[in-house]
Residue frames as a rotation matrix with the C-alpha (Angstrom) as fourth column:
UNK 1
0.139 0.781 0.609 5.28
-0.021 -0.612 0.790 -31.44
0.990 -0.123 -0.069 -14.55
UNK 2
0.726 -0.057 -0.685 5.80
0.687 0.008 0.727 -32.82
-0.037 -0.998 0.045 -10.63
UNK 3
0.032 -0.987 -0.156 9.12
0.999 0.026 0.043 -31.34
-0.039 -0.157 0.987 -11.03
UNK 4
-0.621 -0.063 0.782 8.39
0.016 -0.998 -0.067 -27.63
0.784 -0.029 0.620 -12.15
UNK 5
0.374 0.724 0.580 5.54
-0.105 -0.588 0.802 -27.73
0.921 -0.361 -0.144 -9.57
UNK 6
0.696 -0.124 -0.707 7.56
0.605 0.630 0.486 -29.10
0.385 -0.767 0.514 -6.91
UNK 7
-0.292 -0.788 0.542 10.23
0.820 -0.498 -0.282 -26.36
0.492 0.361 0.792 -7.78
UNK 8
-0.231 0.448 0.864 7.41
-0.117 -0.894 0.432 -23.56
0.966 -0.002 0.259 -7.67
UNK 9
0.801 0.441 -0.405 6.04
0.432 0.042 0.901 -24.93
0.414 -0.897 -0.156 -4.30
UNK 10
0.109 -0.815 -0.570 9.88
0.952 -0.080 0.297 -24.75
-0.287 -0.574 0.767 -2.69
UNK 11
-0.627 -0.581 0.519 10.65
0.609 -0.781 -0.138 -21.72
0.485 0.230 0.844 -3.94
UNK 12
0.319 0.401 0.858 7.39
-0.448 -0.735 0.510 -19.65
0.835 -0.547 -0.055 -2.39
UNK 13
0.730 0.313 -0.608 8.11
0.487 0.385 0.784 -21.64
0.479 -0.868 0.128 1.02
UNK 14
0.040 -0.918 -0.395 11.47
0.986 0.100 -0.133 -20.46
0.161 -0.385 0.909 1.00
UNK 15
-0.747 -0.335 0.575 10.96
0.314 -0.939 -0.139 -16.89
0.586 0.077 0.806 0.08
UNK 16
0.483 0.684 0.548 7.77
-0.216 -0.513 0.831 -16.55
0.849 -0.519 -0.100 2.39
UNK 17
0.759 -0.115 -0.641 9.91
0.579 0.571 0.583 -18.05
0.299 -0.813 0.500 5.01
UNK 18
-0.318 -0.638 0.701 12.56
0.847 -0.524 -0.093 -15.34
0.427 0.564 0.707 4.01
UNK 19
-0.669 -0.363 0.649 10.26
0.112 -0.912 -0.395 -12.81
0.735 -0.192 0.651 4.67
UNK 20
0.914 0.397 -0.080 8.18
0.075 0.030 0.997 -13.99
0.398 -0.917 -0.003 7.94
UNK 21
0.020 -0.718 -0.695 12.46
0.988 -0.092 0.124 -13.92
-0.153 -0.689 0.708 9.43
UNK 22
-0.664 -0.417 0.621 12.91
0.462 -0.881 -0.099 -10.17
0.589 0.221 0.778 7.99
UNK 23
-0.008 0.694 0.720 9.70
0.077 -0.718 0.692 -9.20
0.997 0.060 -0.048 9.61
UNK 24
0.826 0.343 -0.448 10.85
0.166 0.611 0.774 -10.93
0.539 -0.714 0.448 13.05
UNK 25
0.255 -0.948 0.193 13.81
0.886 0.150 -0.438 -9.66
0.387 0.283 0.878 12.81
UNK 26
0.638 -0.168 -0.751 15.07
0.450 -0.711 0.541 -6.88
-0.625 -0.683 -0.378 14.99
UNK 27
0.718 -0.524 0.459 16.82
0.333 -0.320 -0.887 -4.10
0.612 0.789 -0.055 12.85
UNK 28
0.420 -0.663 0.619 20.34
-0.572 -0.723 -0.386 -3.48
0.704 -0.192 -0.684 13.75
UNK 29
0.902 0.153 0.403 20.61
-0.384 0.710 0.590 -6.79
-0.196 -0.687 0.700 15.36
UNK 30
0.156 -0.903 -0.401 24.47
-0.952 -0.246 0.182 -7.71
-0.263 0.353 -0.898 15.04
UNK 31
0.885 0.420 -0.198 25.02
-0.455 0.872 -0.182 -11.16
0.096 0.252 0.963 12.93
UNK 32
0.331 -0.786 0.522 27.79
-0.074 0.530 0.845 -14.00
-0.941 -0.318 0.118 13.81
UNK 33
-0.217 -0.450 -0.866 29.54
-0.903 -0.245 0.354 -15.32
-0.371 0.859 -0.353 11.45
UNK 34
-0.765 0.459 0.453 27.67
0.236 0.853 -0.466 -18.39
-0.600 -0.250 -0.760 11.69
UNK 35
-0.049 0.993 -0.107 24.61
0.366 -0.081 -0.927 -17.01
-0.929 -0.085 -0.360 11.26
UNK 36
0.305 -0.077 -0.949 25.93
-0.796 -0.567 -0.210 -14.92
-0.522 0.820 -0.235 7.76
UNK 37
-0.764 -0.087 -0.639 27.46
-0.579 0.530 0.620 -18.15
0.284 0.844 -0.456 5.79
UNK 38
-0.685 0.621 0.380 23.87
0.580 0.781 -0.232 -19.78
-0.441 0.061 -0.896 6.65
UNK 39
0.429 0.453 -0.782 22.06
-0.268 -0.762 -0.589 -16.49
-0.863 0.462 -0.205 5.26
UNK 40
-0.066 -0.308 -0.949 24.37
-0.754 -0.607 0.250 -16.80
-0.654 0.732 -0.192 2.21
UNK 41
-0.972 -0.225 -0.069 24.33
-0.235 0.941 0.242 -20.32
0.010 0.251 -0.968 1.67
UNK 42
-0.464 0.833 0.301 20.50
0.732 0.552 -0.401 -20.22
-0.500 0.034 -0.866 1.67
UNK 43
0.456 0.554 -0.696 20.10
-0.570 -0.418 -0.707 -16.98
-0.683 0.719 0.125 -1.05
UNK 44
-0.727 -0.601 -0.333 22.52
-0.633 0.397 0.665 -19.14
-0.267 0.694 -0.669 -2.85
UNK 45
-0.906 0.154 0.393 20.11
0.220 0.967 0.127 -21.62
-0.361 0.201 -0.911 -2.79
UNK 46
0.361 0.870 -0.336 16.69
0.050 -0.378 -0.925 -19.47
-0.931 0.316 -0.180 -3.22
UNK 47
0.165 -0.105 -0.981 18.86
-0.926 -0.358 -0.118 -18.06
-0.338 0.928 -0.156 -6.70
UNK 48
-0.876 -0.393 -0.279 19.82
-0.482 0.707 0.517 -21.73
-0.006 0.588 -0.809 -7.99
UNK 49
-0.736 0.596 0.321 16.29
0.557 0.803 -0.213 -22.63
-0.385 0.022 -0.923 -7.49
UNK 50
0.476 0.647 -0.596 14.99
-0.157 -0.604 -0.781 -19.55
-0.865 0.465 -0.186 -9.50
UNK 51
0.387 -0.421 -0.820 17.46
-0.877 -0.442 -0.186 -19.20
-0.284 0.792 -0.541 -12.12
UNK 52
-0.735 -0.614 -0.287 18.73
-0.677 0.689 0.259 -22.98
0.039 0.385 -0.922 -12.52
UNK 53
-0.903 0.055 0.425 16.21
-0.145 0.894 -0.423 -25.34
-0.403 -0.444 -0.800 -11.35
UNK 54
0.110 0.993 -0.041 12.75
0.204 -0.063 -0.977 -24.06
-0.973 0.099 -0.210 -11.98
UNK 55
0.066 0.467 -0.882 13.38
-0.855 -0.430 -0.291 -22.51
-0.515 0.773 0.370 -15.25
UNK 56
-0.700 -0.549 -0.456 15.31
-0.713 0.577 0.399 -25.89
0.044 0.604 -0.795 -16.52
UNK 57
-0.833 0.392 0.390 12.41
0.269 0.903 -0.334 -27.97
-0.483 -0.173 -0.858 -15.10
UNK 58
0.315 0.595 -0.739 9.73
-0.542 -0.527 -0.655 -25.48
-0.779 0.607 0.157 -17.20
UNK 59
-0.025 -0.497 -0.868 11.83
-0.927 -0.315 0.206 -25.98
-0.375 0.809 -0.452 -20.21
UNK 60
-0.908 -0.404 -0.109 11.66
-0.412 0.817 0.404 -29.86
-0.074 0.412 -0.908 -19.71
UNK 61
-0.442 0.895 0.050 8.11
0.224 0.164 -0.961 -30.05
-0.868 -0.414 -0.273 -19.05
UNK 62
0.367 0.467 -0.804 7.40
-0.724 -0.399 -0.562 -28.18
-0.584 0.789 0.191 -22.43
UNK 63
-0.317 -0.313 -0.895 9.48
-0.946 0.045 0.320 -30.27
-0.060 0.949 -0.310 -24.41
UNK 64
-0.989 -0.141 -0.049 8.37
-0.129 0.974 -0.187 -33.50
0.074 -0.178 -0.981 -22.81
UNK 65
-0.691 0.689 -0.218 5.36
0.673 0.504 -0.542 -33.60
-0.264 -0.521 -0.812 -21.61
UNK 66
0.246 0.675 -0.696 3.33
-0.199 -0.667 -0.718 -30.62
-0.948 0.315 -0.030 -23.32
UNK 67
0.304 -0.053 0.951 5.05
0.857 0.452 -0.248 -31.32
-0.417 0.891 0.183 -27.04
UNK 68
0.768 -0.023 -0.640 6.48
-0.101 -0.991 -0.085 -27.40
-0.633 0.130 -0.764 -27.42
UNK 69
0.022 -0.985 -0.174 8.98
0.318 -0.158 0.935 -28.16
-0.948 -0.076 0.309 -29.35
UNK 70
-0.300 -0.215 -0.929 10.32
-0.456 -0.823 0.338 -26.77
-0.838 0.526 0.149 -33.11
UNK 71
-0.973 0.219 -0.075 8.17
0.065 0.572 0.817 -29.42
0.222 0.790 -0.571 -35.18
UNK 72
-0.022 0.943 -0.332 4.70
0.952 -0.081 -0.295 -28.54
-0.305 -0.323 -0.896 -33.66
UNK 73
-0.637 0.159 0.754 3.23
0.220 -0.900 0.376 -24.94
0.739 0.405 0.539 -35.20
UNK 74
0.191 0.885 0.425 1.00
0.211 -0.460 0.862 -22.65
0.959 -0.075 -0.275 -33.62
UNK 75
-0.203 -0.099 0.974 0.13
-0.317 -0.935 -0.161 -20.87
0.927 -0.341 0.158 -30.30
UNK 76
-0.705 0.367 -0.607 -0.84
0.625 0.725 -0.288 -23.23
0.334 -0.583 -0.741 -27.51
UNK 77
-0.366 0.323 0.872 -3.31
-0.710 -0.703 -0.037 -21.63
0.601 -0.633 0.487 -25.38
UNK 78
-0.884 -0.219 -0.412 -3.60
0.059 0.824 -0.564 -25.21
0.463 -0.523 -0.716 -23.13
UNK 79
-0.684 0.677 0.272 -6.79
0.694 0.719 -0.047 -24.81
-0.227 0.156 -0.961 -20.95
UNK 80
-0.609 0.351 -0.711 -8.28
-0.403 -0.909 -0.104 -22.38
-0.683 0.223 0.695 -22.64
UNK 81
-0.919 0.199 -0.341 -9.35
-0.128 0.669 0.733 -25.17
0.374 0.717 -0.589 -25.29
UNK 82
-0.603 0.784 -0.149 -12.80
0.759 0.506 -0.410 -25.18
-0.246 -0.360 -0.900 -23.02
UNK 83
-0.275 0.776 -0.567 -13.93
0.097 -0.564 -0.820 -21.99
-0.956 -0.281 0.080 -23.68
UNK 84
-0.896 -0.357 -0.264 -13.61
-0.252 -0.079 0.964 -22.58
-0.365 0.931 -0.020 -27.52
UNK 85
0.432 0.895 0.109 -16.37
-0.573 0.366 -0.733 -24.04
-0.696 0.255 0.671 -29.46
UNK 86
-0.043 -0.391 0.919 -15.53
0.193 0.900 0.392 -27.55
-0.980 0.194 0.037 -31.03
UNK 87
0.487 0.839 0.244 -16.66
0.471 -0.016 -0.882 -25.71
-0.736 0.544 -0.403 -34.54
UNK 88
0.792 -0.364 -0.490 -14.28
-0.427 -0.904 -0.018 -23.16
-0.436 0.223 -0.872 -34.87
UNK 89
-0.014 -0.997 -0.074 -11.49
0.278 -0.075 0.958 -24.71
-0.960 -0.007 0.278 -36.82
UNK 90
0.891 0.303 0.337 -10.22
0.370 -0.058 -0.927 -22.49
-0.261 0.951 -0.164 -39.29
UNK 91
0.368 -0.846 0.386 -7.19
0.254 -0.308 -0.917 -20.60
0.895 0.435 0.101 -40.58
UNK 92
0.037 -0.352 0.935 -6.88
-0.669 -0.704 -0.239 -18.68
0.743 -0.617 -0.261 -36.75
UNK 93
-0.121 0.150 0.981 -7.57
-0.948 0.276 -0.159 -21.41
-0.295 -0.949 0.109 -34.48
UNK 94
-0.159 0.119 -0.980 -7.50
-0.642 0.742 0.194 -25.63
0.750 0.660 -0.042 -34.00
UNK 95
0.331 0.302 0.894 -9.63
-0.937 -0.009 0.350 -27.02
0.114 -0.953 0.280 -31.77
UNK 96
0.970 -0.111 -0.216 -7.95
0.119 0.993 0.025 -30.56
0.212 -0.050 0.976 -32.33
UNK 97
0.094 -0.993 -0.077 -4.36
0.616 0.118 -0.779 -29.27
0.782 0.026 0.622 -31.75
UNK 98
0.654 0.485 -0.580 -5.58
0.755 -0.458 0.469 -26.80
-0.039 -0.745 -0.666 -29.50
UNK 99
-0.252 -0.829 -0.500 -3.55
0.700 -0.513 0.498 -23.46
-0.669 -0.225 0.709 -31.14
UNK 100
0.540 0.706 -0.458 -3.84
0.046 -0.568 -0.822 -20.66
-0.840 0.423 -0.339 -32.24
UNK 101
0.451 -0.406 -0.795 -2.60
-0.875 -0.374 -0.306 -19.83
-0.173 0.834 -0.524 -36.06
UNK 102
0.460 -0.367 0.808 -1.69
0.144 0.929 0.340 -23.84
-0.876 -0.040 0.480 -36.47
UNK 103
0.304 -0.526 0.794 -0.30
0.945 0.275 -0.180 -23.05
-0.124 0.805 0.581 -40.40
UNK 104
-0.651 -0.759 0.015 1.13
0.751 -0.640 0.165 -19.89
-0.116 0.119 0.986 -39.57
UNK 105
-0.087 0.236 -0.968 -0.06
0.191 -0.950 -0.249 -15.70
-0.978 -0.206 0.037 -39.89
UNK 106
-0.162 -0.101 0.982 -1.18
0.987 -0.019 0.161 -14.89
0.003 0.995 0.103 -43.02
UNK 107
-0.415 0.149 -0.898 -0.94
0.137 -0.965 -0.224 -11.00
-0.900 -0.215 0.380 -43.66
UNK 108
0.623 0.759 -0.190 -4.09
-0.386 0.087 -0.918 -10.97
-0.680 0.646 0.347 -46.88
UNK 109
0.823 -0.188 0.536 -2.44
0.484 0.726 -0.488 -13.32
-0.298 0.661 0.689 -49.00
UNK 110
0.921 -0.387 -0.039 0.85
-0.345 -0.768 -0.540 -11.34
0.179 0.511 -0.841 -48.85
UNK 111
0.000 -0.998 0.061 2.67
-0.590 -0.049 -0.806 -13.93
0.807 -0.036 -0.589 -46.73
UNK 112
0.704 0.581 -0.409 3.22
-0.052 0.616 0.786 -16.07
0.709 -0.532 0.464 -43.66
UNK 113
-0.246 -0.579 0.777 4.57
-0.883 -0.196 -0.426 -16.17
0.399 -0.791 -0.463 -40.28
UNK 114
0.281 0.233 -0.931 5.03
0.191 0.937 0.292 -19.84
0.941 -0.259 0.219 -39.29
UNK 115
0.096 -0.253 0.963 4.88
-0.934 -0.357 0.000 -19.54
0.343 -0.899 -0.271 -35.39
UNK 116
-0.064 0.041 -0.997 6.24
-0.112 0.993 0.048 -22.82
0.992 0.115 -0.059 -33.31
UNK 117
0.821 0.353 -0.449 5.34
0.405 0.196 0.893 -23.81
0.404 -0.915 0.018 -30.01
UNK 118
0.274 -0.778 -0.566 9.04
0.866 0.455 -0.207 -23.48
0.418 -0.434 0.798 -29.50
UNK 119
-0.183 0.235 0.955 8.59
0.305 -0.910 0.283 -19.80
0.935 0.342 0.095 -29.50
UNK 120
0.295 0.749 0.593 6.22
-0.052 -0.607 0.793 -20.02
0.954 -0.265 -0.140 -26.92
UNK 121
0.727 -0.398 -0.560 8.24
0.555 0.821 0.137 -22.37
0.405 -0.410 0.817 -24.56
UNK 122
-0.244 -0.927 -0.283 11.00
0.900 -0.108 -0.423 -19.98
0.362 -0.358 0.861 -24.45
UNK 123
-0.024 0.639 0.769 8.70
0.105 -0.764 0.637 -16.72
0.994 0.096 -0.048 -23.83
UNK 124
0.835 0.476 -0.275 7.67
0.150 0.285 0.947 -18.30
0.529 -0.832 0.166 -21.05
UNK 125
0.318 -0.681 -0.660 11.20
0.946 0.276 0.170 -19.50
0.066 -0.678 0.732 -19.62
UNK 126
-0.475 -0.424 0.771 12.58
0.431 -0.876 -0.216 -15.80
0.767 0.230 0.599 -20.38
UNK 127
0.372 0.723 0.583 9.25
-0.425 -0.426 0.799 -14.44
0.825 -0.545 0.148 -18.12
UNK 128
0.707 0.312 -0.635 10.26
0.429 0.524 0.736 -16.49
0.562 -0.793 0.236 -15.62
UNK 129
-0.241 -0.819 -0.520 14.03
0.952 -0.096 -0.289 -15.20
0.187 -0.565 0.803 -15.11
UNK 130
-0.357 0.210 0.910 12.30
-0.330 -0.940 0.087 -11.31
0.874 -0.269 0.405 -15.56
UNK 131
0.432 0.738 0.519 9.57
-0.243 -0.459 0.854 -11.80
0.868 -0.495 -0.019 -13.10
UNK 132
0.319 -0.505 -0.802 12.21
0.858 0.514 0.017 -13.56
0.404 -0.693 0.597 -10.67
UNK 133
-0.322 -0.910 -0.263 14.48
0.922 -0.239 -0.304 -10.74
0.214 -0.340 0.916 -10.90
UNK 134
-0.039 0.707 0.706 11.65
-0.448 -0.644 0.620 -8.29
0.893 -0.292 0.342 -10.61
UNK 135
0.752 0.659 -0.016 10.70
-0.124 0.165 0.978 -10.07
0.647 -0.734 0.206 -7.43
UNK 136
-0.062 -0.889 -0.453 14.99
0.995 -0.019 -0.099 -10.31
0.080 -0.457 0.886 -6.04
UNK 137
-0.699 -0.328 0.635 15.36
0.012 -0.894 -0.448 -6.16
0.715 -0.306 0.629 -6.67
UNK 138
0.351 0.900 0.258 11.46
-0.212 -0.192 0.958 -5.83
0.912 -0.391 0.123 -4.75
UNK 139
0.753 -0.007 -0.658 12.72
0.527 0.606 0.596 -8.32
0.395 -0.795 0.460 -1.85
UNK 140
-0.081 -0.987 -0.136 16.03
0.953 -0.036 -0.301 -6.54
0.292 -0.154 0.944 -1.63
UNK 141
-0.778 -0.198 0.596 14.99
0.017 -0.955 -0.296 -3.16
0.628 -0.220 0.747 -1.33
UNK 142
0.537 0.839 -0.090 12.23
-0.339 0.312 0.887 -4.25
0.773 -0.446 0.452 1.37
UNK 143
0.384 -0.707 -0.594 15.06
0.909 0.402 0.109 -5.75
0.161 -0.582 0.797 3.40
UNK 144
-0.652 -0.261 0.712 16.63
0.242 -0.961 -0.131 -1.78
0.719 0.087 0.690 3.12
UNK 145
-0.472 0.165 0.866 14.11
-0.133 -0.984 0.114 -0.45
0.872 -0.061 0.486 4.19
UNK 146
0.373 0.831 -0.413 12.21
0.481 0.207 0.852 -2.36
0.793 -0.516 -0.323 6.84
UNK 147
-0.378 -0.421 -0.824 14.18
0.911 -0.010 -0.413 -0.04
0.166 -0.907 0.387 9.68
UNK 148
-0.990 -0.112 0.083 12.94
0.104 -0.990 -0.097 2.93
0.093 -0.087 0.992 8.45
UNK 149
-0.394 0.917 -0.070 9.68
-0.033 0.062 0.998 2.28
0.919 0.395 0.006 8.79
UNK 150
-0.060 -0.154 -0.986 10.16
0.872 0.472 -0.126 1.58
0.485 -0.868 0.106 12.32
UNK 151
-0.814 -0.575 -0.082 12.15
0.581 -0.798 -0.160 4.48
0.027 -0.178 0.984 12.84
UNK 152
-0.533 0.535 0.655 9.08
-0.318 -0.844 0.432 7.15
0.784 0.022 0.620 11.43
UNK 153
-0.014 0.996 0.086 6.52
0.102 -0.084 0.991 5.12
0.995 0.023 -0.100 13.55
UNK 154
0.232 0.025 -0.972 8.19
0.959 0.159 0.233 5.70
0.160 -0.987 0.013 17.15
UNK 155
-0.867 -0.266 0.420 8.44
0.175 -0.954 -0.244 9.30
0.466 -0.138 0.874 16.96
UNK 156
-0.322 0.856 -0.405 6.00
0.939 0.235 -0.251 10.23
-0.119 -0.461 -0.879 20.13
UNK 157
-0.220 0.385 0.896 3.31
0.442 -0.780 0.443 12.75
0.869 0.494 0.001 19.40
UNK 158
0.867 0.498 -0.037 2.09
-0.037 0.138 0.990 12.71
0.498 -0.856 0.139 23.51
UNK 159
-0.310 -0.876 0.369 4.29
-0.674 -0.071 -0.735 13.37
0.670 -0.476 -0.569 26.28
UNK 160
-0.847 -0.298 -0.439 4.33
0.144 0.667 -0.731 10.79
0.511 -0.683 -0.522 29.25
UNK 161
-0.785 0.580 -0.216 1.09
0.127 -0.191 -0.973 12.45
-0.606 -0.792 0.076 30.86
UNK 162
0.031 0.981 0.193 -1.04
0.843 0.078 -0.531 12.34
-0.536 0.180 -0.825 27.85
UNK 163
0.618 0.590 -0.519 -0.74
0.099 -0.714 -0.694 15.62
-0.780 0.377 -0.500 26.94
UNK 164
0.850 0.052 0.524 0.49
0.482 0.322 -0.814 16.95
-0.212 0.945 0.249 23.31
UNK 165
0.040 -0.854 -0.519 4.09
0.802 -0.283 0.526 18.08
-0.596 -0.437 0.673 23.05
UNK 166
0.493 0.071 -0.867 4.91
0.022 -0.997 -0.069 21.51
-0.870 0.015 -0.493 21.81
UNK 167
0.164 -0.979 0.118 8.15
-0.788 -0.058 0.613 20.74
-0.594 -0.193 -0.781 20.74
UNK 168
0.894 0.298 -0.336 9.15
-0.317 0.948 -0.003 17.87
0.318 0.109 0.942 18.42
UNK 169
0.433 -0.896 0.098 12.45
-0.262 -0.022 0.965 16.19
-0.862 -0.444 -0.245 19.26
């Protein structure tokens, strides 16, 4: 658990720190070569701490310390277990194991779908590399564009004396 949160903490510091420099950043500013293998050599590191570190420390956290693995049944739903009532255990729900379907889906006595934590474990990790790479294409085309934004908002409407130009340029 310290580990995936410790993971999650670094990673937002790095990528809000990411983009408080893009926003500080002068567009069109020319970069050393210094300055470009320390740019690359820290997305290298932002992507080995999305895609290697964080999911691998998720992945141990579930099997260790939560119990997700392929000998436990059912749905976790972790702390949700408070809004339950202590009453409810039946075929859909177990408030002592705290899942949902614990002996599996039953479709009217036609069958069963044994769901296992492990299931849910990997859901998760999967979600994590999507919503990453949802949040790499987002950052990346935000970096694109942050000149043009610039660009529309210095077009002057007012000539030097105040008054409104005729003419645009």
């Amino acid at each position: 658990m310290i580990a995936f949160l410790a993971s999650s903490a670094l990673l937002a510091l790095l990528v809000g720190g990411a983009v408080q420099y893009g926003k500080r950043r002068t567009v069109g500013t020319p970069m050393t070569w210094a300055e470009a293998m320390i740019a690359a050599l820290f997305v290298f590191g932002v992507f080995f701490l999305a895609y290697g570190i964080l999911p691998d420390a998720w992945l141990r956290w579930a099997d260790g310390g939560l119990r997700w693995r392929s000998d436990a049944k059912g749905i976790p739903i972790g702390p949700l277990r408070h809004l339950m009532n202590k009453s409810w255990n039946n075929h859909w729900y177990s408030y002592e194991k705290n899942t949902l379907w614990p002996t599996g889906v039953t479709f009217f006595g036609r069958g069963r779908v044994t769901i296992v934590k492990e299931h849910a474990r990997d859901f998760v990790a999967a979600n994590i590399y999507i919503v990453f790479l949802a949040i790499q294409l987002k950052l990346w085309g935000a970096w694109q564009k942050r000149g043009k934004k610039l660009a529309s908002s210095e077009v002057e409407t007012t000539s030097a004396f105040g008054r409104p130009l005729v003419r645009q340029a």
